[in-house]
N, C-alpha and C positions, 0 to 999 in steps of 0.2 A: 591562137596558139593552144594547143593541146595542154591539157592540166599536168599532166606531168612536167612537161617542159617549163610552163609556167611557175612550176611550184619550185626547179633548183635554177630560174633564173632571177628568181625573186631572192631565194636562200644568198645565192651566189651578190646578190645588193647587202643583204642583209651581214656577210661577212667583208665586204669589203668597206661599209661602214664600222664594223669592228674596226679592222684594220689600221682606222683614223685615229684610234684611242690606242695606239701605239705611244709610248710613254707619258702617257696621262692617265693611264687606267691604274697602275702597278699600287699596293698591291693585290686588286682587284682582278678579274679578269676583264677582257675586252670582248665587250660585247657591243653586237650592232640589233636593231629590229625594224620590221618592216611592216607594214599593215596595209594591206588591199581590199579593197571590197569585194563584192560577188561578182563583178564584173573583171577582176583583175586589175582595176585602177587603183595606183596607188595612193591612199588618204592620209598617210603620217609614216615620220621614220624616224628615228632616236639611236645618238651613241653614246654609249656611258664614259665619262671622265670623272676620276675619283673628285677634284675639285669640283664639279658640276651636282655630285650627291644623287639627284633623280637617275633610275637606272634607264635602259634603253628601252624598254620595253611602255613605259609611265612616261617620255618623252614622245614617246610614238602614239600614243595614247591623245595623250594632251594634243598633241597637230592634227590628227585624225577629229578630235571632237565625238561628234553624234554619231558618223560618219563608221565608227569603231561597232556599232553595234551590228550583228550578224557578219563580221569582218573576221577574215584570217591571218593573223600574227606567225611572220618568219623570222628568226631569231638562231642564232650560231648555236646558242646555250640555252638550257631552262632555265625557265625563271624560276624566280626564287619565292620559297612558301615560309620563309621563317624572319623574322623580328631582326633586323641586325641595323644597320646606320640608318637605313627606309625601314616603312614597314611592305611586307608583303604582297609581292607585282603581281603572284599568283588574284589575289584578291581584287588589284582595280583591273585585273585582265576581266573579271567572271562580274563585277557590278558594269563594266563598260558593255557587258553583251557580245565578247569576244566569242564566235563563233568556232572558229577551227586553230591548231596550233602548230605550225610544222617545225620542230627543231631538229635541228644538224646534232644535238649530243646530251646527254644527261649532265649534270652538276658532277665534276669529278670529286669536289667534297664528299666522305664518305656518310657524312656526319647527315648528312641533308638531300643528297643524290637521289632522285626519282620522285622524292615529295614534291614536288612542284609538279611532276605529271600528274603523281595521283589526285593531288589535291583539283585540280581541272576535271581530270576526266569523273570524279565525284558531282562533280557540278554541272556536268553535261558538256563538257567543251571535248570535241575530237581532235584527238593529240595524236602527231605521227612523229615520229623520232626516226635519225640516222642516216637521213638524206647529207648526203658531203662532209659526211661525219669524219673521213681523215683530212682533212683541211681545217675543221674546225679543234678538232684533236692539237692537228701541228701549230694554229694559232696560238693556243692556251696552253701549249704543253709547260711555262713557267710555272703558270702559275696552278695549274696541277700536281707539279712536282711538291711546290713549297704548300699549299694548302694538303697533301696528302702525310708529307714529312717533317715539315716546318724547318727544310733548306732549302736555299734555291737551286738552279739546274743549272748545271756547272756544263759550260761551251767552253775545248779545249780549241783555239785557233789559231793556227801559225802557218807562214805562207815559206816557202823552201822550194829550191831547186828542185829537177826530177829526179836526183839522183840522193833527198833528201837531206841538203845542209840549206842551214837556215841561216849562216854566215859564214866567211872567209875566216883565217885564222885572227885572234885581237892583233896581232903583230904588223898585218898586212892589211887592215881598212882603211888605214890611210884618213881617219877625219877626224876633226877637230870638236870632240865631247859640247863644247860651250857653243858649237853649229844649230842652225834648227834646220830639220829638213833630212841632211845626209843625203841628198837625191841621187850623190851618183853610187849607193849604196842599197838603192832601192831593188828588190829583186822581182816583184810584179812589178804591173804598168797599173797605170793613171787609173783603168776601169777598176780593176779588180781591188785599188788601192779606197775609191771610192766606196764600194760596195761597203768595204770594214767598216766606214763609218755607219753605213746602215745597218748591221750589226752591234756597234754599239749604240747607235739609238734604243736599238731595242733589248737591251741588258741595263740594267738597274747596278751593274759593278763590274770596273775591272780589274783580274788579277796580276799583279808580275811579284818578279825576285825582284830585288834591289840590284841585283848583278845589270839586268835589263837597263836600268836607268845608269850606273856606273859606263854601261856602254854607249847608248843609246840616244843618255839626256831627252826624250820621249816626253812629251804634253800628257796623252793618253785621256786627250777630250773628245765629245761629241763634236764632229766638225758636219754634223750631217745636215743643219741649219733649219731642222725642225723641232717643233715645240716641246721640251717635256718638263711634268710635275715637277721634279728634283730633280740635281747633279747627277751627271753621272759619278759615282761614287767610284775613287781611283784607290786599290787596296795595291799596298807593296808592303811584303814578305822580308823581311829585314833582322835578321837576328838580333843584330848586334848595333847597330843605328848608324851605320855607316852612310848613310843620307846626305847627299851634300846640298847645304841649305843653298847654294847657289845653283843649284840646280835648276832646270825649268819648271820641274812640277813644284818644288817648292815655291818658288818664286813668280808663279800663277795664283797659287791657293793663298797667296800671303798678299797678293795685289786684288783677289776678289771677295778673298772674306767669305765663301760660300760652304766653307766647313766639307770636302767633299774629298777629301785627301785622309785615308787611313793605312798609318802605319801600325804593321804588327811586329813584334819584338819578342825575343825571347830574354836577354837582359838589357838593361838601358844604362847609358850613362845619365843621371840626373840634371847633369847641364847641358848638354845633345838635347834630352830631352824636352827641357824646359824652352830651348832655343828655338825647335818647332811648335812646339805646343803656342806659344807667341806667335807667330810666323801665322798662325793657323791651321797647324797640322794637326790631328788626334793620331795619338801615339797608345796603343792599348797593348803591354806584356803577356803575355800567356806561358803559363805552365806546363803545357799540355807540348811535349815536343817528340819528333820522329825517331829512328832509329840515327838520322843520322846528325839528331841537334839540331833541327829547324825547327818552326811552328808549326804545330800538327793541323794538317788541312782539314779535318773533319771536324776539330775544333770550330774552327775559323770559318768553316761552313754553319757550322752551330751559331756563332756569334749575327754572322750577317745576316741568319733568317730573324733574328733578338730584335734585328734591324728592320724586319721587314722588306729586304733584299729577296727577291724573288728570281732573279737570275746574275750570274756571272760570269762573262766570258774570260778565260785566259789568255793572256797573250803573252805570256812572259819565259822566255828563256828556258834554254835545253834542260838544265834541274830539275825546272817547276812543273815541266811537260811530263818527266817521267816520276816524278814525284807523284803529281795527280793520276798522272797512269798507274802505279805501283801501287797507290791507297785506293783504288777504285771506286774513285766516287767522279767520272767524265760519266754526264749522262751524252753526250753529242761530242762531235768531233765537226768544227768546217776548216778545213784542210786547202792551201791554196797553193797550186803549183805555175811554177815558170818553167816555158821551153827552157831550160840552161842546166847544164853539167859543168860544177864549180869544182868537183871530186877533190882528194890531196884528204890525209889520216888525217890534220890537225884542222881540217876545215870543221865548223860545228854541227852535226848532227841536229835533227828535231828533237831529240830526246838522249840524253846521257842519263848512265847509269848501268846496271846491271843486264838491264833489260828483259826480256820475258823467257824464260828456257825450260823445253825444250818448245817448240813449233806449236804445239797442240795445249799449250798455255797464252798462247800468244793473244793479245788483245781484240776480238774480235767485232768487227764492225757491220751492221746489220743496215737492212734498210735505207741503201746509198741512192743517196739523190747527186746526178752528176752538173755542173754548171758553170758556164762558157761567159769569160768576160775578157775578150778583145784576143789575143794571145795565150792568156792563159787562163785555165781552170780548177775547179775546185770540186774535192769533195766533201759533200756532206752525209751523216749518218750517224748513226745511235749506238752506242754501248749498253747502253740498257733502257728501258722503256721508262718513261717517265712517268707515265699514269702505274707503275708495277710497285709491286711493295716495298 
C-alpha cells in the first residue's frame, strides 16, 4: 500500500477508536492512537476514557512495548506536552523512541495548542499535521467549544413535518399525559426516532421547557444502550415550578437516585421545592432572567459548563427553539423531517415568537450535511463555528 494511503487508513483506525470513547471521555476529548512499525504493522492502539486516566497515546505505547521504538504514532489529536491529571505523552512518545507523528489536528485549547508539536519536533520526531482534519474537527467540536469558552455546544434538535409543525393543535392530540410512548403521535419513523438516541448519547445534557413535559410526560434518557461516564443530565426550564412530581421524569430520577434531573427556576415555591429536592430533583433559581421572564439561557449555559457539561442538545418546545435562536448561542442545528403536511394556523410551529425580520436577519445555516433515515430526513449544520471566538 502506498504511504500515503497507508498513513489516512491508519489515521482513519486511529479516529474510529476515538469514536469508542464516545461518552466516557466528557470532559476530556476523545481521542484514539495508533502505532505501526516501519513496516506498516500494527504494534499498539489505545483510547482514552476519563475513568481509565492513561491517555491514548501511553496505552498504545504500553501494547506496542519495544516494538514503539523507530514507530510512527497516528492520533486524531496532539498530544499533550503539559502537566495536567497524567503527566506529559509528548515525553513517553520521545523516551519510547517514537519515530514519526501524524496527527489529524492541533490541541484546540488555546492555552496549550501546538506545544505538543513543538515539543517533538525539538526532539527530533517528524510531525505531520492535518490529514482528516475535518473529521477530527467534527469529532471534538464539544469539547473545543467548552474548552475555548467554558460552555458547552448547544445542539438545537426538533423533528417537524415539511411544512414545519412540530405538533397538531394541544386540543386535537388526543393522548393521555400519564401515557408512555404517544406512538400514534410519533411524527418520524422507528429509524430516525433511533438515531436521537445516538445523539443523546453523545451530549452530556438535555434541554426542554417545562411546557414539553406538561405535554409530552417525556423520560428524555439515553435509551441508546451504550456505555457512559455519567447520566445524561435532564435540564428543564421551569419558571415557576410547575413540575408535576407525578410525572415520568420525576418519578424516574426519584426511583434511581442518580441526581441527573436539573430543574431551573426563576421563583420557587419553598414546598414544590423541597418536594422535589426529596424526590431527587436539583432545583437551582437564577436571577438572571429574559426579556420575557424566563431564565436567561446564557446564564444557564454558564452554570452547566460550572458543571463541566460539555454539550447540550435541545429538544424542547417551540418557545425554547426560538428563545435559543433569538439569544444566539445554537452553535448546530439537527433538524428532522417527515414526508407529512400537518398545515392548519393553530398547528405548532418549530419555533414561536417574533421571529427573525426582515430575510437578511434570518438565521443562517452553514455547512449542511444532509441524512436519510428510512423515510425521512434530516438536516444538519452550524450557526456558527465552534472552534471561533
Amino acid at each position: 500500500m502506498p504511504a500515503h494511503s497507508l498513513d489516512e487508513a491508519l489515521l482513519h483506525r486511529a479516529l474510529e477508536l476515538a469514536r469508542q470513547s464516545i461518552g466516557l471521555a466528557s470532559p476530556n476529548p476523545y481521542v484514539g492512537a495508533v502505532i505501526a512499525d516501519a513496516h506498516g504493522n500494527v504494534v499498539g492502539t489505545g483510547t482514552y476514557t476519563y475513568a481509565g486516566l492513561k491517555h491514548a497515546e501511553v496505552l498504545a505505547l504500553e501494547a506496542a512495548g519495544k516494538k514503539a521504538r523507530g514507530a510512527t504514532l497516528y492520533i486524531n489529536l496532539e498530544p499533550h506536552a503539559h502537566q495536567g491529571r497524567t503527566p506529559p505523552c509528548t515525553d513517553a512518545l520521545i523516551a519510547a523512541g517514537i519515530h514519526r507523528v501524524v496527527a489529524s489536528m492541533p490541541d484546540p485549547n488555546p492555552k496549550v495548542s501546538g506545544q505538543g508539536f513543538e515539543k517533538l519536533r525539538a526532539a527530533g520526531v517528524h510531525v505531520e499535521v492535518g490529514r482528516l482534519e475535518e473529521q477530527a474537527r467534527r469529532l471534538n467540536e464539544a469539547f473545543a467549544r467548552y474548552i475555548r469558552h467554558g460552555t458547552p455546544l448547544v445542539t438545537l434538535k426538533s423533528a417537524m413535518t415539511l411544512d414545519g409543525k412540530i405538533a397538531p393543535p394541544p386540543a386535537t392530540r388526543g393522548h393521555d399525559p400519564s401515557a408512555a410512548g404517544f406512538s400514534g403521535n410519533w411524527i418520524t419513523g422507528e429509524v430516525a426516532r433511533a438515531h436521537v438516541q445516538e445523539l443523546r448519547h453523545q451530549s452530556d445534557a438535555l434541554l426542554v421547557g417545562v411546557g414539553t413535559i406538561l405535554s409530552d410526560n417525556p423520560l428524555l434518557t439515553d435509551r441508546s444502550g451504550r456505555a457512559r461516564r455519567r447520566p445524561l443530565l435532564r435540564v428543564i426550564l421551569d419558571s415557576h415550578l410547575r413540575l408535576p412530581l407525578e410525572s415520568r421524569l420525576v418519578q424516574s430520577a426519584a426511583a434511581e437516585r442518580t441526581n441527573d434531573v436539573l430543574v431551573v427556576c426563576v421563583s420557587a415555591d419553598e414546598h414544590k421545592k423541597e418536594q422535589l429536592e426529596q424526590l431527587g430533583i436539583r432545583v437551582e433559581s437564577i436571577s438572571a432572567v429574559d426579556p420575557d421572564g424566563r431564565p436567561d439561557l446564557h446564564d444557564i449555559l454558564r452554570r452547566l459548563g460550572e458543571l463541566e457539561i460539555t454539550s447540550v442538545m435541545i429538544e424542547g418546545g417551540s418557545t425554547v427553539n426560538w428563545s435559543a435562536l433569538a439569544s444566539n448561542l445554537v452553535d448546530k442545528v439537527f433538524l428532522y423531517y417527515a414526508p407529512k403536511i400537518l398545515a392548519g394556523t393553530d398547528s405548532i410551529p418549530f419555533a414561536a415568537g417574533a421571529g427573525f425580520k426582515p430575510m437578511n436577519q434570518a438565521a443562517q445555516v452553514k455547512h449542511v450535511h444532509l441524512h436519510r433515515f428510512g423515510e425521512d430526513f434530516a438536516v444538519e449544520g452550524y450557526l456558527r463555528d465552534p472552534y471561533g471566538e
